[in-house]
VOGU-3710 file (C-alpha; in Angstrom, 3 decimals, decimal comma):
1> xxxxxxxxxx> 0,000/0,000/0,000  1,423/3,082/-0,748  1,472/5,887/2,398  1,546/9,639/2,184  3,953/10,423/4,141  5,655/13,968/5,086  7,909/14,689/7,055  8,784/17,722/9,898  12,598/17,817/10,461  15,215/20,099/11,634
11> xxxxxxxxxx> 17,828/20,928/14,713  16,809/20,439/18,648  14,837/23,015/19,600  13,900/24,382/16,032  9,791/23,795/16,484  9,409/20,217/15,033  6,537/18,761/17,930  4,958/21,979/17,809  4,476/22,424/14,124  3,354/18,756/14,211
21> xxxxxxxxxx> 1,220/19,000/16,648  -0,399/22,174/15,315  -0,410/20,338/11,411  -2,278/17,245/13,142  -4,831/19,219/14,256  -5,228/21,361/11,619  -5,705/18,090/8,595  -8,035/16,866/10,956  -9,762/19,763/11,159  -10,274/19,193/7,318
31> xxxxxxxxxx> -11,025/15,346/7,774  -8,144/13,612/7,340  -7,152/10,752/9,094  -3,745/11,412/10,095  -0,471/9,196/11,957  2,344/10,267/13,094  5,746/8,819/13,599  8,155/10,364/16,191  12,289/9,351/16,035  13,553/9,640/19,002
41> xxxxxxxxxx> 17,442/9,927/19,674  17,543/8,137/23,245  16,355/5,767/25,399  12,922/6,799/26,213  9,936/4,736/27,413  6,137/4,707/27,389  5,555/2,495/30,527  6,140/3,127/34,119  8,104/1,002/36,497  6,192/-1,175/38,636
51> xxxxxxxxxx> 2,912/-1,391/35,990  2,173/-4,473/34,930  3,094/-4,170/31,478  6,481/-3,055/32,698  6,901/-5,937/34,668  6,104/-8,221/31,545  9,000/-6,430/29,436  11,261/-6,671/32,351  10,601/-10,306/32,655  11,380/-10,986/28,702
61> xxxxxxxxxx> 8,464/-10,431/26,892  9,062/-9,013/23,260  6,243/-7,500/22,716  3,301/-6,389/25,072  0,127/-5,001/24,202  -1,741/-3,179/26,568  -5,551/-2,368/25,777  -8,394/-0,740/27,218  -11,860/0,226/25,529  -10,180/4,113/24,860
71> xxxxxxxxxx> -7,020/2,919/22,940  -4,428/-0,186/23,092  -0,096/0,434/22,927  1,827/-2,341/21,666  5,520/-1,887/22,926  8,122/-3,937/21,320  11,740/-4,243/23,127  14,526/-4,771/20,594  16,484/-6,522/22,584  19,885/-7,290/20,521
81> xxxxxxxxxx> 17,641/-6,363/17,324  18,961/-3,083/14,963  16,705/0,067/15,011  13,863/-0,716/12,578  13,810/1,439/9,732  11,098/3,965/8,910  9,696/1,479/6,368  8,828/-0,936/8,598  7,228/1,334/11,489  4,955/2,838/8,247
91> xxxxxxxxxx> 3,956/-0,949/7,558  2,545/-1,463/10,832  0,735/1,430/10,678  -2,949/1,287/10,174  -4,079/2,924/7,126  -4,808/6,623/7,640  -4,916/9,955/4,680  -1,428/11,006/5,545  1,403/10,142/7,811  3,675/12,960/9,549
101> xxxxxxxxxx> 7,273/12,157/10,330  8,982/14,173/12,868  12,929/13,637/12,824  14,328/10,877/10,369  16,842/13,907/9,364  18,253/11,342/6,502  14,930/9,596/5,158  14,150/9,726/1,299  10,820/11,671/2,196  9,323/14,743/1,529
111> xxxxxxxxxx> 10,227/17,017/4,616  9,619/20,688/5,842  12,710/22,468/7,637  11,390/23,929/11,100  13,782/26,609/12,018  13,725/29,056/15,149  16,343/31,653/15,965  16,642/30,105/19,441  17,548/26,344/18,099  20,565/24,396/19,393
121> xxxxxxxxxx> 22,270/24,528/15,719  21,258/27,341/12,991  22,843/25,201/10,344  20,263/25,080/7,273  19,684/20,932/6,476  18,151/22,207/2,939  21,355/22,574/1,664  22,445/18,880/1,887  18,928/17,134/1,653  17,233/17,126/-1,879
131> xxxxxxxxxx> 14,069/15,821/0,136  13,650/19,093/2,162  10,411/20,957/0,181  9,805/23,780/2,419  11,546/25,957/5,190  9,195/27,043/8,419  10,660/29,598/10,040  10,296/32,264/12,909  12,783/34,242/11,654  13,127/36,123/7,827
141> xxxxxxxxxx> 14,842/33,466/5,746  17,371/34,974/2,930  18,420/33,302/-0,153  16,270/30,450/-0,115  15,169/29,019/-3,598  12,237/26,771/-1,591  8,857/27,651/-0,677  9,530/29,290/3,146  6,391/29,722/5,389  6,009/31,795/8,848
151> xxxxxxxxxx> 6,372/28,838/11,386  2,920/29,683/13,104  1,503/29,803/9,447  -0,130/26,163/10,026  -3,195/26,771/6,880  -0,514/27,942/4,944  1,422/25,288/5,945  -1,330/22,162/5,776  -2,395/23,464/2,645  1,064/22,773/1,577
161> xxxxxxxxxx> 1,242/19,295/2,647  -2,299/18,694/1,095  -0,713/19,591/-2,217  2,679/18,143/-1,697  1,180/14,437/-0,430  -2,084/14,399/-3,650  -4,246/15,095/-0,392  -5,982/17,795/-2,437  -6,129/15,334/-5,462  -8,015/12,524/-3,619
171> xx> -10,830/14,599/-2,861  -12,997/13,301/0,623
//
């Protein structure tokens, strides 16, 4: 099946979960179904020591699935396994309109560069990455060949995304 999938990337601290976060709400404002994916760079977790499903993982389980009648997790410890690759989180996705991707810095997809004058690292990615559509900024960009959108612009921006993914084209 193919996915729509775009992407939100750029340095620590440069707006990515907030420009997510406001894009989510904004397509499904308009009625699309929307996923996300979220890379994270260290060793985070979902569960809480002492919880049950903790206690499973801690005890050797590979996967655990915890469900209630509001939503289910399903937490998967790698163990000695590599990092998955993007592909093969987006295949256990259920199917949805669109799929945002904040982080994955060196995936093939379509991304938008968050930037914010306060960020960790100023250092444009658009340069080096062919995949990088669109600059978001809070700042005025100069010299920019690609589209480049006021960061709190999130119409602007979803409209973008619309056009960029064939949202537009499918129609509801």
């Amino acid at each position: 099946m193919m996915r729509r999938v775009f992407g939100i990337t750029g340095w620590k601290n440069s707006g990515k979960t907030t420009l997510t976060e406001k894009l989510v709400a904004e397509l499904a404002r308009r009625g699309w179904t929307v996923s996300t994916v979220k890379h994270a760079h260290h060793d985070f977790d979902i569960d809480k020591p002492g919880t049950d499903s903790f206690r499973h993982r801690q005890a050797g389980a590979t996967e655990v699935a915890v469900v209630s009648g509001r939503r289910w997790a399903l937490m998967h410890e790698l163990r000695n396994e590599d990092e998955p690759s993007l592909d093969d989180i987006l295949s256990r996705l259920a199917p949805s309109n669109v799929v945002l991707v904040e982080g994955y810095k060196r995936e093939a997809h379509k991304k938008i560069e968050a930037r914010r004058l306060d960020a960790k690292d100023r250092t444009p990615l658009s340069a080096g990455d062919p995949n990088i559509v669109a600059i978001a900024a809070d700042f005025k960009v100069e010299g920019e060949s690609l589209p480049v959108f006021d960061l709190d612009d999130t119409k602007s921006i979803a409209d973008f995304v619309e056009r960029a993914t064939g949202l537009v084209a499918q129609g509801k």
